[in-house]
C-alpha positions in Angstrom: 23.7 -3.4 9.4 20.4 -2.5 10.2 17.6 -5.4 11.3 15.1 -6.2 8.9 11.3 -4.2 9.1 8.2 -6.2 9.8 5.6 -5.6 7.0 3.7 -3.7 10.2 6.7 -1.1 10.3 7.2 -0.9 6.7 3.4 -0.1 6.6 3.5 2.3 9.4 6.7 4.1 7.2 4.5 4.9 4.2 1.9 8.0 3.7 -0.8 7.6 5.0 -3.0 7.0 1.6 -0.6 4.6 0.5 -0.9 2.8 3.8 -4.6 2.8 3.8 -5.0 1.4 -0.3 -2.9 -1.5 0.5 -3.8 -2.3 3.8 -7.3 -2.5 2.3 -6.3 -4.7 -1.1 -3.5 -7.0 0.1 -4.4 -7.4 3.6 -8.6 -7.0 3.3 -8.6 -8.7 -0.1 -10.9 -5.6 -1.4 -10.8 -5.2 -5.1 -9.5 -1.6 -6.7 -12.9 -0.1 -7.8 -14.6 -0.8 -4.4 -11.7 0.9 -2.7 -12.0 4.0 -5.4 -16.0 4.2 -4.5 -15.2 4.2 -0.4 -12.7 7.1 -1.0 -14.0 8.8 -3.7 -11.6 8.7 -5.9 -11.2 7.3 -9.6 -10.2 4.1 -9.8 -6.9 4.8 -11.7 -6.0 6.9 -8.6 -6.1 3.6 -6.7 -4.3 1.8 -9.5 -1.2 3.9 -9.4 -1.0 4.3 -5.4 -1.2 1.0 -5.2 1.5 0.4 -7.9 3.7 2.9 -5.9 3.2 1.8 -2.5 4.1 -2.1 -3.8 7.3 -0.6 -4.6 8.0 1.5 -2.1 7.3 -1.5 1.1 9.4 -3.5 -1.2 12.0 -1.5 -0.8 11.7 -0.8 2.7 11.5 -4.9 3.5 14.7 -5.7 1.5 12.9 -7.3 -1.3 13.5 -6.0 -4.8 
């Protein structure tokens, strides 16, 4: 049985944008539409990667 990822390897398993949206919202507390205007991207765009990337370092941590 594998050991149990810290959120910081979980984090460093994802792609890169996902990393960086929710590295910003959960751990810098910065809303969805000010992380959309720093990367240019809709808003929507951040919505969904976010969405995904919940999923996916839930996954990896053993959670859901």
């Amino acid at each position: 049985m594998n050991a149990p990822l810290s959120l910081a390897d979980a984090l460093a398993q994802l792609p890169e944008e996902e990393r960086i949206i929710l590295t910003l919202h959960y751990l810098r507390s910065m809303p969805s539409y000010e992380i959309a205007k720093l990367l240019g991207v809709p808003e929507k765009s951040v919505i969904a990667v976010m969405a995904s990337g919940k999923g996916r370092i839930t996954a990896l941590l053993g959670l859901g």
